[in-house]
Structure formats: C-alpha cells, structure tokens
C-alpha positions, 0 to 999 in steps of 0.5 A: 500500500504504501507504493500508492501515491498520496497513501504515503508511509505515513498511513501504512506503518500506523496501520500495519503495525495496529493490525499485528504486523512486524514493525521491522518487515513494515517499516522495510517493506513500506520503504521500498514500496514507496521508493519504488513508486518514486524511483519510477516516477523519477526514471520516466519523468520526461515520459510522463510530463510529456504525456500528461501535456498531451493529456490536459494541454499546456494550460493546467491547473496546479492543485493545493499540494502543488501550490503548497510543494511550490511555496516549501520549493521556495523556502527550503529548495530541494532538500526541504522539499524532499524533507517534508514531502512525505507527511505534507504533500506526498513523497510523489508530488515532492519529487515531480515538483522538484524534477518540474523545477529543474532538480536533476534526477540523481539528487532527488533521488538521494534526497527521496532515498534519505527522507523516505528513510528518515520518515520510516524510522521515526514512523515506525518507532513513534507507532511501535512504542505508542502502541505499546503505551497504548496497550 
C-alpha cells in the first residue's frame, strides 16, 4: 500500500503495525514500496510530463499540494522539499515538483532515498512504542 501515491508511509506503518504486523518487515517493506513508486516516477519523468501535456494541454491547473510543494520549493529548495514531502504533500508530488523545477534526477533521488528513510524510522518507532503505551 504504501507504493500508492498520496497513501504515503505515513498511513501504512500506523496501520500495519495496529493490525499485528512486524514493525521491522513494515517499516522495510513500506520503504521500498514507496521508493519504488518514486524511483519510477523519477526514471520516466520526461515520459510522463510529456504525456500528461498531451493529456490536459499546456494550460493546467496546479492543485493545493502543488501550490503548497511550490511555496516549501521556495523556502527550503530541494532538500526541504524532499524533507517534508512525505507527511505534507506526498513523497510523489515532492519529487515531480522538484524534477518540474529543474532538480536533476540523481539528487532527488538521494534526497527521496534519505527522507523516505528518515520518515520510516521515526514512523515506525513513534507507532511501535505508542502502541505499546497504548496497550
């Protein structure tokens, strides 16, 4: 599940692990559903830009977490954008916003490699032992 965009780590590990499933095969197994996803997003990047244009045309509407991803682009620029994508606009979105920027594809992967990483850490961490004080 976590492979689905906008369903993100975030949902996934507090779920699984609320359901009595392993922390550790949850946290690997949501890190590389989600990196997976972002990394074929960031491979056929040029692929799905063109298509989306033939798609919608040249005139299109940016979404709110477009336009959110835009103002964190701003302030932070990649690694910012990265950083937080996760929780606030989606890791897919942060790396299509940053490719559309001009990021190239290799720092926003690394940077998506290390904030899918750090996210799944404290997520998982943060809902194994709050269950546990929960129970």
């Amino acid at each position: 599940m976590a492979a689905v965009p906008w369903v993100e780590i975030a949902v996934v590990i507090p779920l699984s692990i609320l359901n009595g499933l392993n922390s550790f095969m949850v946290a690997l197994l949501a890190f590389f559903g989600n990196l997976a996803t972002v990394f074929l997003l960031i491979v056929f990047f040029e692929k799905y830009q063109e298509w989306r244009k033939k798609k919608k045309g040249e005139n299109t509407k940016d979404s709110k977490r477009q336009k959110r991803a835009v103002k964190i682009w701003n302030k932070y620029g990649l690694p910012g954008l990265i950083l937080v994508g996760p929780l606030l606009i989606g890791s897919h979105i942060a790396a299509f916003v940053g490719l559309l920027f001009g990021a190239k594809k290799q720092p926003v992967l690394l940077w998506s490699i290390i904030s899918l990483g750090l996210w799944t850490v404290l997520i998982t961490i943060a809902s194994h032992y709050g269950l546990e004080l929960i129970r």
